[in-house]
N, C-alpha and C positions, 0 to 999 in steps of 0.2 A: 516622566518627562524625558524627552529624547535630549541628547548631548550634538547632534549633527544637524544644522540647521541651512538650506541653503538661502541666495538671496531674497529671493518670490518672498518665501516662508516669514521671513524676520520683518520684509517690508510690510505683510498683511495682518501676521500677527503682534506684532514686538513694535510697533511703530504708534510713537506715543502724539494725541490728536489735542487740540486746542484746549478742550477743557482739564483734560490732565494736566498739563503743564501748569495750569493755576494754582493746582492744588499745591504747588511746589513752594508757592509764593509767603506762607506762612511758615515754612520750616526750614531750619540752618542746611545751608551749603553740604554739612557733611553726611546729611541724612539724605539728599535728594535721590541717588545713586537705588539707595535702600529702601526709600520707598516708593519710587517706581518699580522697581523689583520687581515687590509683592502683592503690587499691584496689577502688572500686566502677568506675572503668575498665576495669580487667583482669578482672572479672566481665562488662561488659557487650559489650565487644569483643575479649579475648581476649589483650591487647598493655595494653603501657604508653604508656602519653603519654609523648612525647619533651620536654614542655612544658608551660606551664598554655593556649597558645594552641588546642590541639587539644583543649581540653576548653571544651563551650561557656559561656559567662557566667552563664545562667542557672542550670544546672546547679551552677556552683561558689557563686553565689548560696543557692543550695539547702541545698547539703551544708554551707555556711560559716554557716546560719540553725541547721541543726543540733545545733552542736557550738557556736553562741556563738565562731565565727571572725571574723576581718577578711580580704577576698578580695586586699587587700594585704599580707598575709605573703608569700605564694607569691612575690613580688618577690627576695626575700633567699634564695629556696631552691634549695637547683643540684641541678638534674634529672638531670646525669652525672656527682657525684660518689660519695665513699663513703657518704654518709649514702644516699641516693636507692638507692646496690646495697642496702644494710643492710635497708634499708624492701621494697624489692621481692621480697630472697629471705625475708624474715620472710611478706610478704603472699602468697609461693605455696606456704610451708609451712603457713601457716593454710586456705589452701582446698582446698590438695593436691596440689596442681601437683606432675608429678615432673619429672626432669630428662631430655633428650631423650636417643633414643639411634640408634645407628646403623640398627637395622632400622626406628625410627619413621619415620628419614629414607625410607629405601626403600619403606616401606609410604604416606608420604602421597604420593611423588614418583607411585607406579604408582596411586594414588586420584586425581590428577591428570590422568597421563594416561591414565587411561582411563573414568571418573566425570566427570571436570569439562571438559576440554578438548570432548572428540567434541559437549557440548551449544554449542558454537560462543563461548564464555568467552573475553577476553582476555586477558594477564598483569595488566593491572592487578584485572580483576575474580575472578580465581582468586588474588590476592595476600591478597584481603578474604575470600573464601571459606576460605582458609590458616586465619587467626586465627579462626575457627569450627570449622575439624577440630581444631586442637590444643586450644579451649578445651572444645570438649564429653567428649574423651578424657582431659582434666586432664594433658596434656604442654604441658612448659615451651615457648614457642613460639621460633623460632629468631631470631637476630638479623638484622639488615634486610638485612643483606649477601647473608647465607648462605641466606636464605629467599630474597632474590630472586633468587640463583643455580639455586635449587631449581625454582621458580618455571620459570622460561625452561630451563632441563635438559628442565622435566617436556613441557613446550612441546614440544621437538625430537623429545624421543623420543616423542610422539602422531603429529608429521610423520612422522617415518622411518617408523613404521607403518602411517600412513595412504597414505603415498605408495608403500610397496613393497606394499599389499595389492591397491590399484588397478592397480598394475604387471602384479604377478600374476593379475589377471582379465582383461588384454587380451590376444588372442592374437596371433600372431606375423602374422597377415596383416594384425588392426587396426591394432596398432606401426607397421605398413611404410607405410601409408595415414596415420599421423601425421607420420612423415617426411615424407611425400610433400609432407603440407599446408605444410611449413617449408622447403622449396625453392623457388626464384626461378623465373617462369615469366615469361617479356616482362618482366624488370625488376622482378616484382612477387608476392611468394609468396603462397599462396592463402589462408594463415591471415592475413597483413596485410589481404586484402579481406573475410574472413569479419567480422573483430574492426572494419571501417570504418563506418559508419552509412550508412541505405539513399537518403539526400539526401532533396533535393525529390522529392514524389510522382510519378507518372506510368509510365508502362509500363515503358519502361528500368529503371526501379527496382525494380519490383514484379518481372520479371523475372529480376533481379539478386539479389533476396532469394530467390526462387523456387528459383535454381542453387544458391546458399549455403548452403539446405535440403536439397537434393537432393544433394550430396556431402556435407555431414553424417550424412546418413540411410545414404549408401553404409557410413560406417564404421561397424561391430558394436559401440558402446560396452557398458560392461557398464549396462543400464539401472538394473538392482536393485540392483545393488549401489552407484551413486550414489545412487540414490533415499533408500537407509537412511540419507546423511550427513545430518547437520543443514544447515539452509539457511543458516545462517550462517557455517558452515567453509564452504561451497560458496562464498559469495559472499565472504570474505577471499581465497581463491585466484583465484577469477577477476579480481578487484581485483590481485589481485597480477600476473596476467599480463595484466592489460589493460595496465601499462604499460611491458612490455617490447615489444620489436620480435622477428621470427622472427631474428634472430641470435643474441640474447641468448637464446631460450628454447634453441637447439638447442648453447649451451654448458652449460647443466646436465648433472646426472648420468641417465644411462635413467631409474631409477625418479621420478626428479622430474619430469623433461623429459616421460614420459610419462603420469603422476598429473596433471600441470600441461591439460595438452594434451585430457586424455578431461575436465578442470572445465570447460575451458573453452569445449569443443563440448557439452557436456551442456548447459549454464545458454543459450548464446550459441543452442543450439537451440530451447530455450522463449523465449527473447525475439523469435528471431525470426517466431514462431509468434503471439506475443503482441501485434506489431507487424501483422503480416498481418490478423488479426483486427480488433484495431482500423483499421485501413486499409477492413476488409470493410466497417463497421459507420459509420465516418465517410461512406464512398464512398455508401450507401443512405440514409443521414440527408440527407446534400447531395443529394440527387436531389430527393428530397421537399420539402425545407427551399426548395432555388434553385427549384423550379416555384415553390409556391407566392410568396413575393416577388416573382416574376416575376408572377405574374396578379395580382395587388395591383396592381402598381404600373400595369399593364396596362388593369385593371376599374375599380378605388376609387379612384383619383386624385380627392379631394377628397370621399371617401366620409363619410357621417355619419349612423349607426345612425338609424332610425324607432322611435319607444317606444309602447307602446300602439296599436299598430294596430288594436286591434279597435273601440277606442273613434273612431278616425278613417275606416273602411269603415261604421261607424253611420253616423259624420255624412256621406259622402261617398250612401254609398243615400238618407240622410232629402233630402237636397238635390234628387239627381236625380229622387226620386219625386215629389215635390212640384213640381220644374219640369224633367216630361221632355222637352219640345221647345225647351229653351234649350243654350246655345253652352256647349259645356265653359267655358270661359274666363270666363263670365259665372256659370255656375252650379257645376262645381266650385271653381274656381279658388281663390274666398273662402273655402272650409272648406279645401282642401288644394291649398298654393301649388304650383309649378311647381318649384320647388328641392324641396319635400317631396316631391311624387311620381316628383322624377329619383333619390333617393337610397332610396326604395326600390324603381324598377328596379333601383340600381347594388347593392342589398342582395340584391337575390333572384339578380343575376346569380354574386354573390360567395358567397353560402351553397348555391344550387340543383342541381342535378343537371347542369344546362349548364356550372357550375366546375367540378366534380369529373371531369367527361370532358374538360374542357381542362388540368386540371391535370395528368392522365394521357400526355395527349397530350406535355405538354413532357417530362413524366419519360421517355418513350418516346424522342421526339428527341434529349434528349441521352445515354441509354444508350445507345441503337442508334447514336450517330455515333460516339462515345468509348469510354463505359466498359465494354462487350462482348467487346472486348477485350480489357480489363484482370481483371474479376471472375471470368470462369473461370478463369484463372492461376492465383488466389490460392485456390476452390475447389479444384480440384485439387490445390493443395500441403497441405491439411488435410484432417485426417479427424475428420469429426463425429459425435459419441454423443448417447441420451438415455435418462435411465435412468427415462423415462414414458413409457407407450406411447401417451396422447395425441398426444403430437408426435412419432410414429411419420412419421403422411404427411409432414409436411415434411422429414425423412431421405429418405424414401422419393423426394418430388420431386427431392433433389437428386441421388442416384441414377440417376432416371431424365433427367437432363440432363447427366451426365455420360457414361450409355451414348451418347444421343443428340448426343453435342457434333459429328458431323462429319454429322449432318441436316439442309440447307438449307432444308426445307421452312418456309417461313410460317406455315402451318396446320395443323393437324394435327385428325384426328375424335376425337373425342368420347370415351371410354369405351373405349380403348386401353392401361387399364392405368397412366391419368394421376390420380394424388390428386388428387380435388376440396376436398373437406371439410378445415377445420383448414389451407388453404393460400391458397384467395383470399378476401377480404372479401366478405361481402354487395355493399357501395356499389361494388365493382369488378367484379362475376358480371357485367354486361353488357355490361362492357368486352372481360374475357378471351373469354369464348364468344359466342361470333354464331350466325347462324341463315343460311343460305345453301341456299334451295332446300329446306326443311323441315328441314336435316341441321343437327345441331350440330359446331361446330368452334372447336379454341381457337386464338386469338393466340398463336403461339409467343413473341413479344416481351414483349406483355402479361403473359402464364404467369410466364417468369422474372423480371418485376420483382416481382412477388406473392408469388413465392416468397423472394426476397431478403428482402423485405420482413419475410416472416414469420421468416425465419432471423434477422435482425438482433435482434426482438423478443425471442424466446426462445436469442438468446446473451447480450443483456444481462442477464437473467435466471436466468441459464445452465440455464434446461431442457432447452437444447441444448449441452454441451461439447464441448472440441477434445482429441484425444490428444495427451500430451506436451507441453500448452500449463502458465502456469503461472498466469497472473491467470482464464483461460480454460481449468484444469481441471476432472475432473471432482471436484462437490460433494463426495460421497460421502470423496473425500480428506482433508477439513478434518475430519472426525470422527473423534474419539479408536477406536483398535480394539478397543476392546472397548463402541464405545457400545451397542448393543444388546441387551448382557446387563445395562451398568449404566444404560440411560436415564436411570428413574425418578433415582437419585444425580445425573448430570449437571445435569438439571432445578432440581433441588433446591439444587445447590451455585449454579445461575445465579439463583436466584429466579422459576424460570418454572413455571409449570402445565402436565402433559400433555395437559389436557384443549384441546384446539384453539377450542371455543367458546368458552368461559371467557377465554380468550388473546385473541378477535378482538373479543371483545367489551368488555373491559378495553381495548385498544387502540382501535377505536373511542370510546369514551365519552373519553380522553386526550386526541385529535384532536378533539372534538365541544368541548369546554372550552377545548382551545388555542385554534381559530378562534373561540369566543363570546369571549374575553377578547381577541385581536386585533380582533375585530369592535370592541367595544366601546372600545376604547386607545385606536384611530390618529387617531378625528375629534380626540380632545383631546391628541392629541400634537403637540408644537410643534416638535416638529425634524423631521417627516416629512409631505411634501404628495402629494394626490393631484389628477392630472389628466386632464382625461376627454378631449384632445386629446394631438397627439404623439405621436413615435416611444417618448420615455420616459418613460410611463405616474406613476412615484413618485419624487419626491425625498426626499433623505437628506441629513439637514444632517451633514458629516463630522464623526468624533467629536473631541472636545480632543484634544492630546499629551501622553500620559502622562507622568509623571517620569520621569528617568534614575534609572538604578538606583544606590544609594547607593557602591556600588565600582569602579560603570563610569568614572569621572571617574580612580578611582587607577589604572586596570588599563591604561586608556589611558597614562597616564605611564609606568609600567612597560614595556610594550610598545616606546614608544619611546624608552626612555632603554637596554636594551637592543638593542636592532633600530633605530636610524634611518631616518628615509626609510621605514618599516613601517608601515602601519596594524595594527588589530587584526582588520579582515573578511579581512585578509591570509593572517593567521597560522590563522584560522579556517579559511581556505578550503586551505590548506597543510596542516593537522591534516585537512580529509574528505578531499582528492583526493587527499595523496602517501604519508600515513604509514600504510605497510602494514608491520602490526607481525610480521606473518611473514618479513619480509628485514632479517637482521639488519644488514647494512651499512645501511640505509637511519634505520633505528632509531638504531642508533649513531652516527651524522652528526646527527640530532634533538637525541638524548641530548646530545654534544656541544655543541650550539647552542645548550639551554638552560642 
């Protein structure tokens, strides 16, 4: 039950109606307070408050404005005695409430597991979901023992079915290929290397991920039938075998040992998929990124933009026309000094067609010494879609540098079946193709940085996807299945228009007002400087430190007057990394602890 409540809320929910106040009529003044309570409690969540504490302030505020209470009664009033049963079973004969029964038990336990659990739910949030199936059915809800027994029953028995179904779709040669992985080979089983991380970058690694993928791929996981679990049962289990070792996994039972084992190369497969990707996509950015810094620092050493040059090629002509047979030095010199016309040599060197063919050139250099060997690795170990046939040629190119990966050739002609279009830049067409003796031919080097280049762009994008990736699937996955009969509804329930113009143009005009009201802010804003020298261009005066949060001062003392020698980032970091609530020993050691 939430503790913040605003007006709307108290008036709709908490707002006590003609027939309840009757009920009041039979019981002492100092009970009224207390049981309307838990009355309009057990309407609004389904359960009794154990106390006045789990009912918020405001709320008792409320109901105690009502009825002409003091919120000091409740002091005197015992929440587990006879008066407190007397009032509750009065207050579920008044709304209806019947008394449980053995098949309600069985019918919520299998509503559990098979409704609540598979959407990836833990015991605590299928606890609260509990007190909502009994309250909308008008059954008495179970007491906290027995419900949370039910609870975690309902739990096992979704495992046991989730893990002998998965059981049952692998077949006898994939089983023998999971043993396999959970056997010690040089001291070291091959699932412990799968489950390791890929280190520092470099070939070795990329390599190493490469083989990882490729005996993953060896085993026939059942694909579909992972695919249909939720992504959050997937990612409890693989949590859960992340932190066992291969001895620990190969003492479970088959069905676990082997449910466990096909979570674990399913997910461990898309990440590493997902890692390779981004490794592709870092590797092309740093090409680009480190030439240019490199020719900066090379060219611009002490660079400093020329403004208005048209207005200074005026005055530099008006000068020499008027005295053409005098000494530069004497005659331009005065209108445009010697530092002004070195800085825009060092201007036109740094924007003109002479940077951009050396900046190629460095990208070239260190591809072809280094990463050339690395980037068809990691092509090779993925397979790339597009579900627009725009960005057909750029598949197309990689295709064709994949048939071609054992061609030494340098050069290659012209119009051999090589995508032009949609794959090199205008500002690079005279880089990649040269002209030798009337014939055109392309830079084999030059080709594949162009085309990398163009890959990285539309996977950030993803107009290019990877199969079986998961940050880097294909789009088309993220949309509900049925969106295409229900669009328009989709649209509608998000707040958006199908009309596309409508959409870009609404967003434009968003962006057109945010930059006019930034434009306009920053000169008179006092905590943020701009400057038109240096590496870093805007400062930011750091913001205050917020208050501590009003119960963070007691949570801390709790923590350690419990736990010594604990902090609270401790205990934090102990609740994400270890408490996986599908191993009951593990649980139970917690439970215990607190």
């Amino acid at each position: 039950m939430k503790s913040i409540w605003d007006t709307e809320e108290l008036a709709n929910q908490w707002s006590l109606n003609f027939e309840e106040m009757q009920l009041l009529k039979s019981k002492p003044n100092r009970n009224h307070l207390a049981f309307v309570s838990q009355l309009k409690f057990y309407k609004n969540s389904g359960r009794f408050p154990s106390s006045a504490k789990d009912i918020s302030p405001t709320v008792l505020h409320y109901l105690a404005n009502q009825i002409e209470a003091d919120v000091g009664q409740l002091q005197s009033y015992s929440w587990s005695g006879r008066t407190s049963f007397r009032h509750r079973r009065e207050i579920l004969d008044f709304i209806g409430i019947r008394r449980v029964s053995a098949a309600d038990k069985e019918n919520f336990t299998a509503w559990l597991a098979q409704n609540v659990y598979p959407r990836g739910v833990d015991t605590s949030e299928a606890t609260e979901l509990a007190f909502d199936w009994f309250r909308t059915r008008k059954i008495e809800c179970l007491a906290e023992k027995e419900l949370d027994r039910l609870v975690r029953s309902a739990q096992q028995q979704f495992e046991d079915e989730l893990f002998e179904h998965i059981s049952k779709c692998l077949p006898l040669q994939c089983k023998q290929r999971l043993d396999q992985s959970l056997e010690s080979v040089e001291g070291k089983a091959i699932f412990t290397d799968i489950k390791s991380d890929p280190g520092r970058v470099g070939l070795d690694s990329v390599l190493n991920e490469t083989t990882k993928l490729a005996f993953i791929r060896t085993i026939k996981l059942p694909i579909k039938q992972l695919e249909n679990i939720h992504p959050k049962v997937l990612h409890r289990y693989r949590q859960r075998i992340g932190t066992e070792s291969a001895w620990d996994v190969k003492r479970h039972p088959e069905p676990l040992r082997y449910a466990l084992l096909a979570i674990f190369l399913y997910t461990r497969r898309r990440e590493i998929i997902d890692g390779l990707v981004d490794l592709l996509i870092q590797i092309v950015h740093k090409l680009s990124v480190g030439a240019e810094r490199k020719l900066v620092k090379e060219f611009v050493g002490g660079f400093r933009r020329v403004h208005d040059k048209n207005a200074l090629l005026y005055r530099i002509a008006e000068a020499a026309l008027e005295n053409p047979d005098g000494r530069v030095r004497d005659v331009i010199y005065p209108v445009a000094g010697e530092t002004t016309l070195q800085s825009l040599q060092k201007e036109q060197k740094a924007t003109g067609p002479s940077y951009q063919r050396r900046v190629h050139q460095i990208i070239r250099a260190s591809y072809g010494n280094h990463y050339r060997r690395m980037l068809p690795e990691i092509l090779k170990a993925l397979q790339f879609h597009s579900n627009n046939i725009r960005h057909r040629p750029v598949l197309d190119t990689l295709a064709w540098l994949e048939k071609n990966r054992e061609n030494t050739q340098r050069y290659i002609t012209l119009g051999e079946g090589i995508p032009i279009e949609g794959v090199i830049k205008a500002k690079w067409r005279d880089i990649v193709i040269e002209e030798v003796r009337g014939e055109n031919r392309i830079n084999r080097i030059n080709y594949e940085i162009c085309a990398l280049q163009a890959l990285r762009e539309r996977l950030r994008c993803k107009e290019i996807w990877v199969a079986n990736a998961d940050r880097y699937r294909n789009p088309d996955d993220d949309l509900p299945p049925d969106f295409d009969q229900n669009r328009a509804d989709y649209y509608e329930n998000l707040g958006q228009t199908t009309d596309a113009v409508a959409f870009t143009d609404g967003l434009r005009d968003q962006l057109k007002l945010a930059l006019e009201n930034l434009n306009k802010q920053i000169p008179r804003n006092p905590k943020v400087r701009i400057f038109s020298q240096g590496k870093n261009k805007i400062s930011i005066t750091p913001f205050e430190r917020s208050p501590d949060p009003i119960n963070l001062a007691t949570l801390k003392r709790e923590v350690s007057s419990r736990w010594p020698m604990t902090g609270l980032l401790d205990v934090l970091a102990l609740q994400e990394n270890l408490w996986v609530k599908s191993s009951p020993t593990r649980a139970e050691i917690l439970r215990k602890a607190g």
